[in-house]
N, C-alpha and C positions, 0 to 999 in steps of 0.2 A: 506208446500210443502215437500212430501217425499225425502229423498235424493237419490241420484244417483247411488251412491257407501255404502254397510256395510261394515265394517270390511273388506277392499280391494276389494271386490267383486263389476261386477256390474250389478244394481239392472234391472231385464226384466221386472217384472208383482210386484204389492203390491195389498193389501188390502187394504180398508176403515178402520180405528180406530173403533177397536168393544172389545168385551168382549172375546178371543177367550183361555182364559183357565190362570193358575199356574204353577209355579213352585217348589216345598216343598224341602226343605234338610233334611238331614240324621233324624231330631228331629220333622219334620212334617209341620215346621214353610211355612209363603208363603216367598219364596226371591225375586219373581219376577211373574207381572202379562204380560202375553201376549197379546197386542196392536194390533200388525201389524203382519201381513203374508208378507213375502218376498221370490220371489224364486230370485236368482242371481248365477251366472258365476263369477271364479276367471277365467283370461284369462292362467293359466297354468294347468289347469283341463279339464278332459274329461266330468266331472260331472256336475250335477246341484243342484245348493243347498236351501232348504229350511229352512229359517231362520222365526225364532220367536224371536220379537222382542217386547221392552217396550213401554211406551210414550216417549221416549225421542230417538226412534230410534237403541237403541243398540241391537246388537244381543245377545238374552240369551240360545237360543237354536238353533240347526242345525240338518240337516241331508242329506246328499248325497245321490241322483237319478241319472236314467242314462238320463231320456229326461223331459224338461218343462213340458209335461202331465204327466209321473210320480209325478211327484211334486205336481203338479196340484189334482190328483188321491188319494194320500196320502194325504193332506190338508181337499178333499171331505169327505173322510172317518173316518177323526179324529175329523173332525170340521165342518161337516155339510153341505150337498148338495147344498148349495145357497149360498156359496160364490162368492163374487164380486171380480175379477182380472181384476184392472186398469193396462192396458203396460207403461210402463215407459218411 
């Protein structure tokens, strides 16, 4: 079951576990494979934020929008026009 809350935030829409990209550091290496799509609200933000996350739910990546379809929009564009957005 997805959880509710990332890294304080909480979670509106997730993805289904698929293959949605890497992470590399400064030397090329992979650090981190991307799992899950999350967009989530910290409740002292204006913003909305999409998170990439592992199999194990952690956030390894982020980025602040200003409404759920931005997120939504930017996700489309990065990672392919068929993604599935379960509401939490």
């Amino acid at each position: 079951m997805f959880p509710d809350v990332l890294d304080g935030a909480k979670v509106l829409y997730f993805t289904p576990k698929d293959d949605y990209g890497v992470m590399y550091d400064t030397l090329g290496n992979v650090v981190a494979h991307f799992k899950y799509l999350s967009i989530c609200k910290y409740d002292n933000s204006e913003g909305y934020y999409l998170f990439d996350c592992d199999e194990n739910y952690e956030v390894v990546s982020d980025s602040v929008w200003e409404s759920i379809e931005m997120c939504m929009s930017v996700a489309r564009s990065s990672y392919g026009e068929s993604l599935l957005w379960i509401e939490s």
